[in-house]
Backbone as ProteinMPNN parsed JSONL, in Angstrom:
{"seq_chain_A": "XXXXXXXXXXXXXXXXXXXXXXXXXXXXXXXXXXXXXXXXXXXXXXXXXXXXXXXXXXXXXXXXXXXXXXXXXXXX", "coords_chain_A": {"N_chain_A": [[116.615, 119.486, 93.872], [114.237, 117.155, 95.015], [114.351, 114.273, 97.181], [112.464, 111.565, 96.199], [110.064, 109.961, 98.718], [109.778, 106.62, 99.68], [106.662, 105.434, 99.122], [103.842, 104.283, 101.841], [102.518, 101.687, 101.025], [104.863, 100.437, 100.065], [106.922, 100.505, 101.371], [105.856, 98.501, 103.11], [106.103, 96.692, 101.883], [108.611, 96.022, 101.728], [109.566, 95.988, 104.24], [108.417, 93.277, 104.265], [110.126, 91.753, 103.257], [112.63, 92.049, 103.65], [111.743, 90.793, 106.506], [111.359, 88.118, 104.755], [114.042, 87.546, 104.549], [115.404, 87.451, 106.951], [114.376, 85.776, 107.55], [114.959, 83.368, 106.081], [117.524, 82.981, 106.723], [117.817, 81.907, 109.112], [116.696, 79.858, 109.026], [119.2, 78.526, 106.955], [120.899, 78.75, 109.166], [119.569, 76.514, 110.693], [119.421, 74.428, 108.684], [122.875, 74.232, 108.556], [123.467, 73.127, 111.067], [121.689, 70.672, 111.026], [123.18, 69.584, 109.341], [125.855, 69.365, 110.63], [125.598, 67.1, 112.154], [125.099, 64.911, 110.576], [126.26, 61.529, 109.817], [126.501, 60.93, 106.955], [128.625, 61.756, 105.05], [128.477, 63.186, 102.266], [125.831, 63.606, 101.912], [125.764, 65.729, 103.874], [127.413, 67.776, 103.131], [125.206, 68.172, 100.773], [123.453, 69.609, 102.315], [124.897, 71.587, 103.254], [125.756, 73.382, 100.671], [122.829, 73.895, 100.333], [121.923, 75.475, 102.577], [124.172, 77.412, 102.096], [123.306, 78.578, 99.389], [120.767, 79.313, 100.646], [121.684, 81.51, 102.026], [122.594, 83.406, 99.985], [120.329, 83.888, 98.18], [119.25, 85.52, 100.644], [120.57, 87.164, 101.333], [120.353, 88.895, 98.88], [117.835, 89.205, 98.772], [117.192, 90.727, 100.919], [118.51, 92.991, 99.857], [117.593, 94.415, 97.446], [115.327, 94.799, 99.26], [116.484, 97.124, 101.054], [116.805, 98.567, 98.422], [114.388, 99.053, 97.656], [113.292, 100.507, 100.262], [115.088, 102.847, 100.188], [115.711, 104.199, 98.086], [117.294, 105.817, 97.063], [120.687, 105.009, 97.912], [123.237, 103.656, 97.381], [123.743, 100.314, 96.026], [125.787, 97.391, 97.464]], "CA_chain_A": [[115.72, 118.409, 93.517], [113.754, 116.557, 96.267], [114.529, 112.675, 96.486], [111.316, 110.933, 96.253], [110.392, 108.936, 99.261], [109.102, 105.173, 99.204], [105.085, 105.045, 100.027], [103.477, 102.974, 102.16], [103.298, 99.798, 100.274], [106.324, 100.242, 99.093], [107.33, 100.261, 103.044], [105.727, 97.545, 103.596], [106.629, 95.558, 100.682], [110.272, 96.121, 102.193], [109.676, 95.374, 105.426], [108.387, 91.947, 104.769], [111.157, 91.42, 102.409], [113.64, 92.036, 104.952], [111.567, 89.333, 106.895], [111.573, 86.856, 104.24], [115.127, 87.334, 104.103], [115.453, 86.677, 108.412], [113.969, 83.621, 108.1], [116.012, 82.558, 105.171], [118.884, 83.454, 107.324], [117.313, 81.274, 110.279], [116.796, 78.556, 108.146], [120.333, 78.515, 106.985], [121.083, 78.197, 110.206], [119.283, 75.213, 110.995], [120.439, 73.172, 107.836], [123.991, 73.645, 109.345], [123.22, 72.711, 112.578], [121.497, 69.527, 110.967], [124.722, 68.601, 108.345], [126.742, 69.085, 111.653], [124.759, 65.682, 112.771], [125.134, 63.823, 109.961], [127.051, 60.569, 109.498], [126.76, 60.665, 105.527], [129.647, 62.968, 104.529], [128.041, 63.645, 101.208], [124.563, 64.555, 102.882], [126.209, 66.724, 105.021], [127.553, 68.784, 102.166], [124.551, 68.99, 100.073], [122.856, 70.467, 103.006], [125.825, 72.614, 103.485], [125.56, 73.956, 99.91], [121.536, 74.323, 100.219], [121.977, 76.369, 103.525], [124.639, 78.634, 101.31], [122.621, 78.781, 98.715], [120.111, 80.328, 101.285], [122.334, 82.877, 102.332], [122.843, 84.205, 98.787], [119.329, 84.854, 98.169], [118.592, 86.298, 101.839], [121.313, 88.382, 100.671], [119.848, 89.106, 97.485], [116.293, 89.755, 98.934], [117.415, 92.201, 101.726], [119.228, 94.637, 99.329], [116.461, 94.57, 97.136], [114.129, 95.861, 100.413], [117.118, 98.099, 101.055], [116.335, 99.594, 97.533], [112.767, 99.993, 97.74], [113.041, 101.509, 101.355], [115.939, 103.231, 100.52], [116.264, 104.435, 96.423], [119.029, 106.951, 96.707], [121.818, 104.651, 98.597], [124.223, 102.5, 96.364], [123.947, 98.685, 96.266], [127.348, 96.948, 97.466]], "C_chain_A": [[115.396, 117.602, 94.768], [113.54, 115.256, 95.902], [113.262, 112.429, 97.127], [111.57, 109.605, 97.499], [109.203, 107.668, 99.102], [107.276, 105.485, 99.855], [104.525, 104.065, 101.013], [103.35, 101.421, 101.704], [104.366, 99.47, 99.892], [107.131, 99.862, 100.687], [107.388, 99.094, 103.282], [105.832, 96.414, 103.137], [108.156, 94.921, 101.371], [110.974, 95.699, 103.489], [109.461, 94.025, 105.263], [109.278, 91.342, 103.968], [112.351, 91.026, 103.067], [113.669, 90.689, 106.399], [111.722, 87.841, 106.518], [112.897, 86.384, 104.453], [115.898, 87.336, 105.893], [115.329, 85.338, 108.469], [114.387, 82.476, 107.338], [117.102, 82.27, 106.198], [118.695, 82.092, 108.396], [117.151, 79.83, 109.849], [117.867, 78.011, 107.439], [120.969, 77.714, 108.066], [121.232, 76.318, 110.61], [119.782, 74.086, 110.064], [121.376, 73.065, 107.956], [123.972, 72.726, 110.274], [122.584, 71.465, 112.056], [122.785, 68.987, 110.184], [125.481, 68.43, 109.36], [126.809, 67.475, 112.013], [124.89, 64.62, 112.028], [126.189, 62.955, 109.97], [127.288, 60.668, 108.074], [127.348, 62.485, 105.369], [128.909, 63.665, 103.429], [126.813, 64.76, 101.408], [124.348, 65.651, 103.929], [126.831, 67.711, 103.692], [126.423, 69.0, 101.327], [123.862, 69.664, 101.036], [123.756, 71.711, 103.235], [125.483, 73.691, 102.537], [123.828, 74.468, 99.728], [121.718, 75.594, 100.926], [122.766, 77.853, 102.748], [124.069, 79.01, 100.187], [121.887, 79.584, 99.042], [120.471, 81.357, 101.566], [122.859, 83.572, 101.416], [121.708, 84.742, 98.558], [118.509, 85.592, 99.099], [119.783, 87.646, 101.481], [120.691, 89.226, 100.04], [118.995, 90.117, 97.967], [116.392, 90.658, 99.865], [118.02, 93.482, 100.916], [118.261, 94.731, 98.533], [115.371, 95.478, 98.02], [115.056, 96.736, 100.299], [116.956, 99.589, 99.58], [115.127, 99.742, 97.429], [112.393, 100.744, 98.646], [114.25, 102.898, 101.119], [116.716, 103.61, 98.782], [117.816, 105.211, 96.355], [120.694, 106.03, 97.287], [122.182, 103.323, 97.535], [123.862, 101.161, 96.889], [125.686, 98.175, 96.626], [127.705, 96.159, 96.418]], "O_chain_A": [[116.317, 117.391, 95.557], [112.925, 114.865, 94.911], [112.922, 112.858, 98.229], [112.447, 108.742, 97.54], [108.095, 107.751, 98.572], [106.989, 105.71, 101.03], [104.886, 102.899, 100.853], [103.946, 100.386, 102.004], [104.769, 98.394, 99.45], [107.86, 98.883, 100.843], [108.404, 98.474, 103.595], [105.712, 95.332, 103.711], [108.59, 93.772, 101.452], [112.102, 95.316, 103.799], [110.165, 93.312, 105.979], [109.168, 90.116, 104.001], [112.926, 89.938, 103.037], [114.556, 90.059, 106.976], [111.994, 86.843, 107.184], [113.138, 85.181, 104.556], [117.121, 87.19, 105.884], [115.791, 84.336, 109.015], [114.327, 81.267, 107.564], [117.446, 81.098, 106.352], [119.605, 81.264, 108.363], [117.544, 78.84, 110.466], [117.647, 76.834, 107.154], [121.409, 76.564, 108.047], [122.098, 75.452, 110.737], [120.381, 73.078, 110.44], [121.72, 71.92, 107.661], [124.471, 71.605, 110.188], [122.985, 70.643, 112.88], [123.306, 67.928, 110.532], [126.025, 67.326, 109.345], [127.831, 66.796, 112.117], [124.841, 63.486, 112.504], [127.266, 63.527, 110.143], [128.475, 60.469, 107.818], [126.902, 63.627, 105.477], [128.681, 64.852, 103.659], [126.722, 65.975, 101.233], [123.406, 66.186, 104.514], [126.059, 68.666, 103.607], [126.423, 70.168, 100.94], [123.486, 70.712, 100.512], [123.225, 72.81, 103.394], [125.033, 74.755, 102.963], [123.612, 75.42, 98.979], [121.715, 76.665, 100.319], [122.277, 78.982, 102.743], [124.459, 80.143, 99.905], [121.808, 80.617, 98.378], [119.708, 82.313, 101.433], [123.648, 84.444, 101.779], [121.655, 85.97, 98.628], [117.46, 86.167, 98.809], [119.577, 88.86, 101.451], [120.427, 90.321, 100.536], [119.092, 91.336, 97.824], [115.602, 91.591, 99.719], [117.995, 94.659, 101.277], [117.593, 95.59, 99.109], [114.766, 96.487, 97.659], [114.79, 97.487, 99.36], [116.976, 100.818, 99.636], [114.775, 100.842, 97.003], [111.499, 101.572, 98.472], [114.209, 103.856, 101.89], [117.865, 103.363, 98.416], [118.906, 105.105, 95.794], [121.765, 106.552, 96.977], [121.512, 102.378, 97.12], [123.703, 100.951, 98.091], [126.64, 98.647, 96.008], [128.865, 95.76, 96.313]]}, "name": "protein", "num_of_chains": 1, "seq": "XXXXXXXXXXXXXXXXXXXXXXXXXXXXXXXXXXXXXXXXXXXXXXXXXXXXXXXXXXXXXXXXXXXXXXXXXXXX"}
């Protein structure tokens, strides 16, 4: 049986998926790097929890591309 591979849109669906989910990542980032700064303890944790928040659905949204570029390989 011959595994079906992804088409072009489907490519490129996956690729910018993979991007969205960079610049989540990057943006993460930066809301650390601002809670670092803060004086208000509190305000410094909800940014904490936003930023992780981000890095669950850059998670999310890269294995997602991973399965549209990539049907046959298991999810973790």
């Amino acid at each position: 049986m011959s595994e079906k591979r992804p088409d072009a849109r489907t490519t490129r669906a996956a690729d910018l998926m993979h991007l969205n989910a960079m610049a989540l990542e990057e943006t993460e980032q930066s809301l650390h790097d601002s809670a670092d700064g803060r004086a208000d303890p509190e305000a410094a944790e909800r940014l904490n929890r936003l930023a992780d928040s981000m890095t669950e659905t850059a998670r999310d949204i890269a294995a997602r591309a991973r399965d549209l570029s990539d049907p046959g390989s298991p999810r973790p």
